[in-house]
TIMI-2910 file (N, C-alpha, C, CB; in pm, 1 decimal, decimal comma, always signed):
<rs>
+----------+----------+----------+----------+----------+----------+----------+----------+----------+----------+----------+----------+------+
!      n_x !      n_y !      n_z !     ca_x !     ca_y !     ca_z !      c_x !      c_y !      c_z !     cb_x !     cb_y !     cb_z ! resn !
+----------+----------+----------+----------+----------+----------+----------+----------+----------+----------+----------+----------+------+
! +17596,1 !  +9285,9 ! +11073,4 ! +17596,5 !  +9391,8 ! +11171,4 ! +17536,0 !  +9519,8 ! +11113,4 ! +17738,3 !  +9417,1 ! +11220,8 !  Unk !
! +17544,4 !  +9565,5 ! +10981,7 ! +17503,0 !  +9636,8 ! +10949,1 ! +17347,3 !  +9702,4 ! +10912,8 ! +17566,3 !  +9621,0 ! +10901,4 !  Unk !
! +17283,2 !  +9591,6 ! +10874,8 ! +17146,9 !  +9520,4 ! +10876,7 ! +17076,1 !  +9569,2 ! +10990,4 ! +17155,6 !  +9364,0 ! +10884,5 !  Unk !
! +17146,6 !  +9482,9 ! +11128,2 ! +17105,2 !  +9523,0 ! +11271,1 ! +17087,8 !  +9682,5 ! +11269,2 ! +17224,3 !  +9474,5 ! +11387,7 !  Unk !
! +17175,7 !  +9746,7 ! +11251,9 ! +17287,6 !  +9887,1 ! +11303,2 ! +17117,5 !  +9972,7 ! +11199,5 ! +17553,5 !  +9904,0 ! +11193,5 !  Unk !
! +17082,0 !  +9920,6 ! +11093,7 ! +16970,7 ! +10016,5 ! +10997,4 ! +16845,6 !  +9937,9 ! +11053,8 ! +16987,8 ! +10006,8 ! +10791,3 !  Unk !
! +16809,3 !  +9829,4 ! +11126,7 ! +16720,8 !  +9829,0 ! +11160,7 ! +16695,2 !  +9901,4 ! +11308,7 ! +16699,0 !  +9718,4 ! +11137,4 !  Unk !
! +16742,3 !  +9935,9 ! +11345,4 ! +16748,0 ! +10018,2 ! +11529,0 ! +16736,2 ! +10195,9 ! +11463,8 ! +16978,9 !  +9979,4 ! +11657,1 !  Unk !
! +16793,7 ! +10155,9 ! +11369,6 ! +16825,6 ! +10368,3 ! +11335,1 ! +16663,5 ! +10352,1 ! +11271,7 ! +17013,0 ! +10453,2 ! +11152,0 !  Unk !
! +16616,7 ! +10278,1 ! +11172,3 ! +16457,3 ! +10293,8 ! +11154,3 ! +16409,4 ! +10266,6 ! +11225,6 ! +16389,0 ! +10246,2 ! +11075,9 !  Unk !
! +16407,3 ! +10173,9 ! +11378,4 ! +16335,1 ! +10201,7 ! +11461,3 ! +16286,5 ! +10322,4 ! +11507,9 ! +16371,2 ! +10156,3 ! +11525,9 !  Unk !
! +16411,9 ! +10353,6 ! +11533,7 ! +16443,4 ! +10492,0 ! +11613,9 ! +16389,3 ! +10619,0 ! +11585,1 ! +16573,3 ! +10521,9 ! +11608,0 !  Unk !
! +16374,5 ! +10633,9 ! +11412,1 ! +16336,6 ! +10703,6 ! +11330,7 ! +16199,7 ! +10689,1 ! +11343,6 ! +16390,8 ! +10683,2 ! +11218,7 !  Unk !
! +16118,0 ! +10564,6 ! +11329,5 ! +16001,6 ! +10592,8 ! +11310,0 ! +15947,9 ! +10567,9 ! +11472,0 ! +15940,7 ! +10506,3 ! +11185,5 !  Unk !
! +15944,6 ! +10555,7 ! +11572,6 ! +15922,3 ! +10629,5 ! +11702,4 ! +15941,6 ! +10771,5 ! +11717,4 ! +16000,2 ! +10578,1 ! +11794,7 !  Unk !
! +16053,4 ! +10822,1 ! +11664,5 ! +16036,1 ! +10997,6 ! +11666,3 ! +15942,0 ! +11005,4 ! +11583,0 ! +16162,5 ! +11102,5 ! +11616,9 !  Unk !
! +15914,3 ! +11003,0 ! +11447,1 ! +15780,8 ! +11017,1 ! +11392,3 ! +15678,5 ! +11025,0 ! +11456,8 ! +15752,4 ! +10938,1 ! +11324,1 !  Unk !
! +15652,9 ! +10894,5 ! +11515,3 ! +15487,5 ! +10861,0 ! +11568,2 ! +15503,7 ! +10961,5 ! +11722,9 ! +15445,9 ! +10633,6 ! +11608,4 !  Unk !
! +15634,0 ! +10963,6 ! +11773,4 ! +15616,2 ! +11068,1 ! +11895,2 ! +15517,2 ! +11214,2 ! +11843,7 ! +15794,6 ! +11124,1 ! +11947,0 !  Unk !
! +15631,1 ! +11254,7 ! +11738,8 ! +15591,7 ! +11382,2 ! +11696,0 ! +15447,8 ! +11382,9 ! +11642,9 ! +15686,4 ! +11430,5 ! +11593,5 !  Unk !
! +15430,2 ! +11276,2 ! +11579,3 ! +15255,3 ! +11319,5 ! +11521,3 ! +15173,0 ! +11312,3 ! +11611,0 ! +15180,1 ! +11228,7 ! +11411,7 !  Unk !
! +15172,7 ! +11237,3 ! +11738,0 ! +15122,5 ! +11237,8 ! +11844,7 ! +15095,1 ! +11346,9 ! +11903,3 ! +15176,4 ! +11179,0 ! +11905,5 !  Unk !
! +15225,7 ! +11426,7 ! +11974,8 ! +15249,9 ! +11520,2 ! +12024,8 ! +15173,5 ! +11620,6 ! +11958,8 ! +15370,1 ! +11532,0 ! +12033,1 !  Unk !
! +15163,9 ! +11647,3 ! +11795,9 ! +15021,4 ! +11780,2 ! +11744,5 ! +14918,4 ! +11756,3 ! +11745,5 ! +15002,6 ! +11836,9 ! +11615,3 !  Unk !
! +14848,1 ! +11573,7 ! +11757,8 ! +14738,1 ! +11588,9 ! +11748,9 ! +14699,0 ! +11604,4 ! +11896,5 ! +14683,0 ! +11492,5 ! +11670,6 !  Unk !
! +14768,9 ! +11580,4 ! +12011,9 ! +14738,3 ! +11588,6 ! +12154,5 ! +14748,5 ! +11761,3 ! +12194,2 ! +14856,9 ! +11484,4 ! +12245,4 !  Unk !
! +14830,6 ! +11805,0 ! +12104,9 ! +14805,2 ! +11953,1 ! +12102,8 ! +14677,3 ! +12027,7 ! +12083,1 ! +14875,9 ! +11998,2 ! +12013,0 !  Unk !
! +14618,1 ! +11986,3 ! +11951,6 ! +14491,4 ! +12081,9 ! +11902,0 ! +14400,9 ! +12005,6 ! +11990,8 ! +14441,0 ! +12085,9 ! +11719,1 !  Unk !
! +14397,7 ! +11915,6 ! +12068,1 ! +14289,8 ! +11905,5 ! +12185,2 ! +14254,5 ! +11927,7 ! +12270,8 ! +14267,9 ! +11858,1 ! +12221,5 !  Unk !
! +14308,2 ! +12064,0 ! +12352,9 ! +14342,5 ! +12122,3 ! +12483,9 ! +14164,1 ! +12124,0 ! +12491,5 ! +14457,2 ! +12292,4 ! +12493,2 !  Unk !
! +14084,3 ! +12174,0 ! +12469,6 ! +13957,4 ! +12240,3 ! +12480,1 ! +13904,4 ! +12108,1 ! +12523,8 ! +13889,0 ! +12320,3 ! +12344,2 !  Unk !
! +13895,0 ! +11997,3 ! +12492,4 ! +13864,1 ! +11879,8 ! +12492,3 ! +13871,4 ! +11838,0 ! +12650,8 ! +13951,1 ! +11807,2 ! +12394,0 !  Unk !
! +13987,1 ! +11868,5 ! +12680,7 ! +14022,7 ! +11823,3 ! +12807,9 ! +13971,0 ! +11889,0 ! +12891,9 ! +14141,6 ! +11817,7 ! +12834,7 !  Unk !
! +13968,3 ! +12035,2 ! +12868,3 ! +13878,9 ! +12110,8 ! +12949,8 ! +13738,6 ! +12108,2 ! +12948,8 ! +13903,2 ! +12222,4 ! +12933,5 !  Unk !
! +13683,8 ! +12069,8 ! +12841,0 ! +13555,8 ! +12027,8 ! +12874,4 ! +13499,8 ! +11938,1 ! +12916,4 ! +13506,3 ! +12031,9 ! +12817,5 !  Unk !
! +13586,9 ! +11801,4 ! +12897,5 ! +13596,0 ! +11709,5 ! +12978,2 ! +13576,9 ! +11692,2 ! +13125,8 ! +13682,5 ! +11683,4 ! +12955,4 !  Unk !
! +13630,7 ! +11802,5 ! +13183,0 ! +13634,8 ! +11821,5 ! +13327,7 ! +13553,4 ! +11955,2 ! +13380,0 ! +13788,1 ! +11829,9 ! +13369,4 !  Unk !
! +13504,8 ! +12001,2 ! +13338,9 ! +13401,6 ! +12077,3 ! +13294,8 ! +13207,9 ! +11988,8 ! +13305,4 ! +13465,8 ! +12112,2 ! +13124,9 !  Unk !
! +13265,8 ! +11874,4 ! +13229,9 ! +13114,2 ! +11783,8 ! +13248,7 ! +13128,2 ! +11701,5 ! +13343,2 ! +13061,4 ! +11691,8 ! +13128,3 !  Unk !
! +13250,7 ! +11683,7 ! +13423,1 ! +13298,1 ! +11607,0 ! +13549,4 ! +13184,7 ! +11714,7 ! +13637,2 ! +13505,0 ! +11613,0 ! +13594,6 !  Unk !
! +13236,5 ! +11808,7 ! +13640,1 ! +13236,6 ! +11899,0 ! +13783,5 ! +13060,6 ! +11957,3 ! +13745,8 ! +13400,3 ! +12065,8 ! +13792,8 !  Unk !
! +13029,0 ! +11923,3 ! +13583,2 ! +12827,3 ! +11939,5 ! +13619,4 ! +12791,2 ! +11809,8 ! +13694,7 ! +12697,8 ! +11938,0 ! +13443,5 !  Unk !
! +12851,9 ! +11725,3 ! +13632,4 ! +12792,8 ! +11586,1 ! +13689,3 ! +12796,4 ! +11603,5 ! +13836,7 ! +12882,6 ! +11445,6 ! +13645,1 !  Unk !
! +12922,7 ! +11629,4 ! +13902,7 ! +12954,3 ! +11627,2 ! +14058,8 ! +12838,8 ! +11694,7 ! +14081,1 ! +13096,5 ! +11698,6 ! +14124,5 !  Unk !
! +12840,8 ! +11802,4 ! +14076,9 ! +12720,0 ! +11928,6 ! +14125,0 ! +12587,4 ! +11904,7 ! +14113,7 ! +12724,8 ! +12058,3 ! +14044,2 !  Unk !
! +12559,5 ! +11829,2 ! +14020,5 ! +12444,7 ! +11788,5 ! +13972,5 ! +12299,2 ! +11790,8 ! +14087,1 ! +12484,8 ! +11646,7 ! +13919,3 !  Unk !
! +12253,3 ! +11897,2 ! +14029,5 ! +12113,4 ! +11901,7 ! +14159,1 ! +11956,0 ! +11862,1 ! +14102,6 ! +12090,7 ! +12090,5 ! +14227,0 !  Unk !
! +11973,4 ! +11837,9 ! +13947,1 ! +11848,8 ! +11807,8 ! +13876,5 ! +11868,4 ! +11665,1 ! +13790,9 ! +11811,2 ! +11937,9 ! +13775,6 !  Unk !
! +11773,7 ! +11650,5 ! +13774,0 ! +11693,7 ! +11496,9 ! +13713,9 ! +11751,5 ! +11511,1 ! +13525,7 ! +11443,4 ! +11509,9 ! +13736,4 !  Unk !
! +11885,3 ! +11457,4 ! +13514,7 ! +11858,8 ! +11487,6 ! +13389,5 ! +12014,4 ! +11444,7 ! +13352,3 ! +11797,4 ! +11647,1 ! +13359,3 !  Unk !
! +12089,6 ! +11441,3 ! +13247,2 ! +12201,3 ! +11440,4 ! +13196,9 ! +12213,9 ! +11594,2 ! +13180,4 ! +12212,8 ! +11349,6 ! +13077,2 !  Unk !
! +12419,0 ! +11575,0 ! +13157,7 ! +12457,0 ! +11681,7 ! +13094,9 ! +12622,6 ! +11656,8 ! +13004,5 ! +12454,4 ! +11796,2 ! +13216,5 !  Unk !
! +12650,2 ! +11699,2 ! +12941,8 ! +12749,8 ! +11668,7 ! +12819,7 ! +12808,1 ! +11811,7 ! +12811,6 ! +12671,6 ! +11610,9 ! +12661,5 !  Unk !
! +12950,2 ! +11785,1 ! +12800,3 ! +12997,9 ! +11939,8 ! +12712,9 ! +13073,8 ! +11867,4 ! +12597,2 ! +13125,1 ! +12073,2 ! +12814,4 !  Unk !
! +13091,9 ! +11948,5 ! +12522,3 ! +13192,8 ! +11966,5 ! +12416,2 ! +13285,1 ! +12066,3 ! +12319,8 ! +13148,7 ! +11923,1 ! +12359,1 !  Unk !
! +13388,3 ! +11982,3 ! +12289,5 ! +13453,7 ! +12121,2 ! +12214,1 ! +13424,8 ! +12210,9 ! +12103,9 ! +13556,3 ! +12097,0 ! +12173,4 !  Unk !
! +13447,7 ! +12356,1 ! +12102,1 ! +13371,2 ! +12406,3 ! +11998,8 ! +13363,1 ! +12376,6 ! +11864,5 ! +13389,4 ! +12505,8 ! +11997,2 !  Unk !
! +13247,0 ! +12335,4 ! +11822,8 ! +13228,0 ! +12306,8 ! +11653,1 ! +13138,6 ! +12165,0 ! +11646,0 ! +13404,6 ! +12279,4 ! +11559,9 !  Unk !
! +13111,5 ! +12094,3 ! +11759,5 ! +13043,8 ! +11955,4 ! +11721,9 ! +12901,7 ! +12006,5 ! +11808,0 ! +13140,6 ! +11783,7 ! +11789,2 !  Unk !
! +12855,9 ! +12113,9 ! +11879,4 ! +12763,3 ! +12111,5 ! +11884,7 ! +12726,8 ! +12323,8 ! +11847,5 ! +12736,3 ! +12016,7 ! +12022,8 !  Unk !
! +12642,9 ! +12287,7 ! +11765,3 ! +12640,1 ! +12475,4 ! +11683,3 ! +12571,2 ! +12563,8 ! +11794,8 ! +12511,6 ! +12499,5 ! +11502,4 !  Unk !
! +12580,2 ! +12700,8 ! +11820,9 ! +12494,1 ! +12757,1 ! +11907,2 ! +12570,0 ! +12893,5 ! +11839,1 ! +12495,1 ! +12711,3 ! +12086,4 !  Unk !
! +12428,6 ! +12960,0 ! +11865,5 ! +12438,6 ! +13071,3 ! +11802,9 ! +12506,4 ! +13181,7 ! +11910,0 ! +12297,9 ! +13105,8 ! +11746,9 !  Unk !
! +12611,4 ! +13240,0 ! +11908,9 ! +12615,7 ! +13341,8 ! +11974,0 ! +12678,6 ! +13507,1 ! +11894,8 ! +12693,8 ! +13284,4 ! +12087,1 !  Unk !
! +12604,6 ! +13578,5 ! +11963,4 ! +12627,4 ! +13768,5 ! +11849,9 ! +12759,0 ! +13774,9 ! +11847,1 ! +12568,1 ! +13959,6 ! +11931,6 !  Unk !
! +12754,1 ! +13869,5 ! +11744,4 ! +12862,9 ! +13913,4 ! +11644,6 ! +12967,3 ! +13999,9 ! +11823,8 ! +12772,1 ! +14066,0 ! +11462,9 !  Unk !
! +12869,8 ! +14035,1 ! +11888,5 ! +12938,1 ! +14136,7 ! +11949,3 ! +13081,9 ! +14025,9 ! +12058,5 ! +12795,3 ! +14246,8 ! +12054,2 !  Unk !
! +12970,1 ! +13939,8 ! +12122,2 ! +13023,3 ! +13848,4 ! +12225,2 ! +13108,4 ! +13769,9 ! +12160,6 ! +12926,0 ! +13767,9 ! +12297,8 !  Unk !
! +13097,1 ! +13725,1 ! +12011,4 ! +13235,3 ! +13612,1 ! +11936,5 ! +13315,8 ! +13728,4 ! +11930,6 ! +13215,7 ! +13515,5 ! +11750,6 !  Unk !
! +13328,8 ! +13854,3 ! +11902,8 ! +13454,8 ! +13930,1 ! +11889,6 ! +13557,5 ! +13981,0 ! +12008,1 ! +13414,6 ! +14040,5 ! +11825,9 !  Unk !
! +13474,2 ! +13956,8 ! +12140,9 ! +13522,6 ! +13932,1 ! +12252,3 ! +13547,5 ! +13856,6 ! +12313,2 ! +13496,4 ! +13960,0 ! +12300,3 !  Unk !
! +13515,5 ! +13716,4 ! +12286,9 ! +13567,0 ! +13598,8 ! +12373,4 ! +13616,7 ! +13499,4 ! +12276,2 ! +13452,7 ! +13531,5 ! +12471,0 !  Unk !
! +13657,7 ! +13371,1 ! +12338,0 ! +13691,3 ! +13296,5 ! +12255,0 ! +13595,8 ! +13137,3 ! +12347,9 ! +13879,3 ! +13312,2 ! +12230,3 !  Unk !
! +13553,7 ! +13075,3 ! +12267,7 ! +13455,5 ! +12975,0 ! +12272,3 ! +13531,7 ! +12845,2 ! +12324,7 ! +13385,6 ! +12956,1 ! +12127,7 !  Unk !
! +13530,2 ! +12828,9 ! +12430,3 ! +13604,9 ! +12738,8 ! +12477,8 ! +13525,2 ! +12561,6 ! +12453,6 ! +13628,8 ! +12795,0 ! +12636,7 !  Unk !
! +13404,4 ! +12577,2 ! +12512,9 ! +13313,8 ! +12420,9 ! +12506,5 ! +13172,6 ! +12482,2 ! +12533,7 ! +13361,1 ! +12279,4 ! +12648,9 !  Unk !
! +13101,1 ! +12368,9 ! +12481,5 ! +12895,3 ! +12439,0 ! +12464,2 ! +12864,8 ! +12311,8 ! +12575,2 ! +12762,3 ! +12411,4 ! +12229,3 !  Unk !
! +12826,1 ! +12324,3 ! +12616,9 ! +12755,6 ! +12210,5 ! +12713,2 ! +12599,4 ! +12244,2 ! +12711,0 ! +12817,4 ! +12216,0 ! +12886,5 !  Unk !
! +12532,0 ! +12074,7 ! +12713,6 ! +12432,8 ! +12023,5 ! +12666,5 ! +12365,8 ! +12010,6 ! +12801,0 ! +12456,2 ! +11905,2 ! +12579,5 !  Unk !
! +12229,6 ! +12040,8 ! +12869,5 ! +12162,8 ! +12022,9 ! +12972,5 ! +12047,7 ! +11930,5 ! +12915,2 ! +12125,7 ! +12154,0 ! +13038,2 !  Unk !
! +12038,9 ! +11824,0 ! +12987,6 ! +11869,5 ! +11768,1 ! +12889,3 ! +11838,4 ! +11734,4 ! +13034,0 ! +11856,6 ! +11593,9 ! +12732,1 !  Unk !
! +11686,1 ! +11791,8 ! +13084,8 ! +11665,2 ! +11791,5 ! +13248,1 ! +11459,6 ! +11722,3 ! +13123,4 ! +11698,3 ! +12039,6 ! +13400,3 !  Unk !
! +11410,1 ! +11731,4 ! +13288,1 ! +11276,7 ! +11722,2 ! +13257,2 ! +11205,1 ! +11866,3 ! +13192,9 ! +11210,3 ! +11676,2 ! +13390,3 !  Unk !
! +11252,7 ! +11969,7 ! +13271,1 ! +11214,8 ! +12087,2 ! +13158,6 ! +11286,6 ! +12124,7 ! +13032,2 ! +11216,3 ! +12208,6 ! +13220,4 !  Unk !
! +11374,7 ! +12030,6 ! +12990,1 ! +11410,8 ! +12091,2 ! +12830,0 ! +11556,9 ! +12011,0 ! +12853,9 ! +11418,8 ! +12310,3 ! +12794,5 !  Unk !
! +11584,2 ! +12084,4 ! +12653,6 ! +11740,5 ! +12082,2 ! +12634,6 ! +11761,5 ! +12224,5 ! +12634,9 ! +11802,1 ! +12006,7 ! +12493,8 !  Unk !
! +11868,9 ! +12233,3 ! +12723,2 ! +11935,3 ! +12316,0 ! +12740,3 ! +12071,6 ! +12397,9 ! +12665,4 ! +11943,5 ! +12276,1 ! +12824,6 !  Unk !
! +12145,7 ! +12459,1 ! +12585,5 ! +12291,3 ! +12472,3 ! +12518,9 ! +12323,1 ! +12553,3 ! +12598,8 ! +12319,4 ! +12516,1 ! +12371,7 !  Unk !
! +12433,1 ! +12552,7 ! +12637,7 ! +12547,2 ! +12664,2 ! +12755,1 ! +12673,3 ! +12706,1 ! +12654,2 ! +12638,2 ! +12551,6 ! +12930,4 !  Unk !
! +12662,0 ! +12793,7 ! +12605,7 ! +12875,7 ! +12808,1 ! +12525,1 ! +12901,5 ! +12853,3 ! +12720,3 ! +12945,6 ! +13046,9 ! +12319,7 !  Unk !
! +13049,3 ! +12839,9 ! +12673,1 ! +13130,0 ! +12844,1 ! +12746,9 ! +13229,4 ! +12952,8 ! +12721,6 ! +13169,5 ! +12733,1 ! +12753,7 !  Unk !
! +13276,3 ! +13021,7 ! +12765,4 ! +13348,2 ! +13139,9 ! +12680,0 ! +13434,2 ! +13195,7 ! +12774,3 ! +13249,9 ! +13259,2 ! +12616,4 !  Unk !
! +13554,5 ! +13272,8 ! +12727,3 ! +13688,0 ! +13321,0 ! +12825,4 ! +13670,6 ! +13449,1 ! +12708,1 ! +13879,3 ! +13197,8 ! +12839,9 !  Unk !
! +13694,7 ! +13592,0 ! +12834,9 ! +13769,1 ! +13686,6 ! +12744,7 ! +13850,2 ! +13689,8 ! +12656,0 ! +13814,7 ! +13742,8 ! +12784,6 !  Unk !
! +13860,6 ! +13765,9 ! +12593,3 ! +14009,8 ! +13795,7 ! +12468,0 ! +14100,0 ! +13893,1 ! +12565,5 ! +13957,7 ! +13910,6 ! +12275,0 !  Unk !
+----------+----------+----------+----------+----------+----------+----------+----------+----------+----------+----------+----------+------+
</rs>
């Protein structure tokens, strides 16, 4: 019985674990999700010949001034590739 009684409490134990590590890495991905739906709603809209992609900040680089990074915060860059070009969009929310 006892055996049983420590195998259910390490169950138990390591499900709260894997909850919890779960739960931070589903945390630092908020931006993700929003950009996610973000390249939903270009796609929906979509009036030109071409793909489009967003992503969260840091996997695609774009330069933006010293002035505008100290005022906003960089939410997702989205990618336009039409017949006239590639396109980069940041995405940005006040501070």
């Amino acid at each position: 019985m006892k055996k049983r009684n420590l195998i259910v409490v390490s169950a138990a134990i390591l499900g709260l674990l894997i909850g919890l590590m779960s739960s931070f890495h589903l945390k630092d991905k908020p931006d993700s999700t929003y950009c996610d739906s973000l390249q939903q709603q270009i796609k929906s809209n979509q009036s030109f010949n071409g793909s489009a992609a967003c992503y969260p900040p840091g996997v695609i680089d774009v330069n933006i001034s010293d002035k505008v990074d100290k005022n906003t915060n960089l939410r997702c860059v989205c990618r336009v590739i039409s017949s006239s070009g590639t396109q980069i969009f940041p995405v940005a929310v006040s501070k």
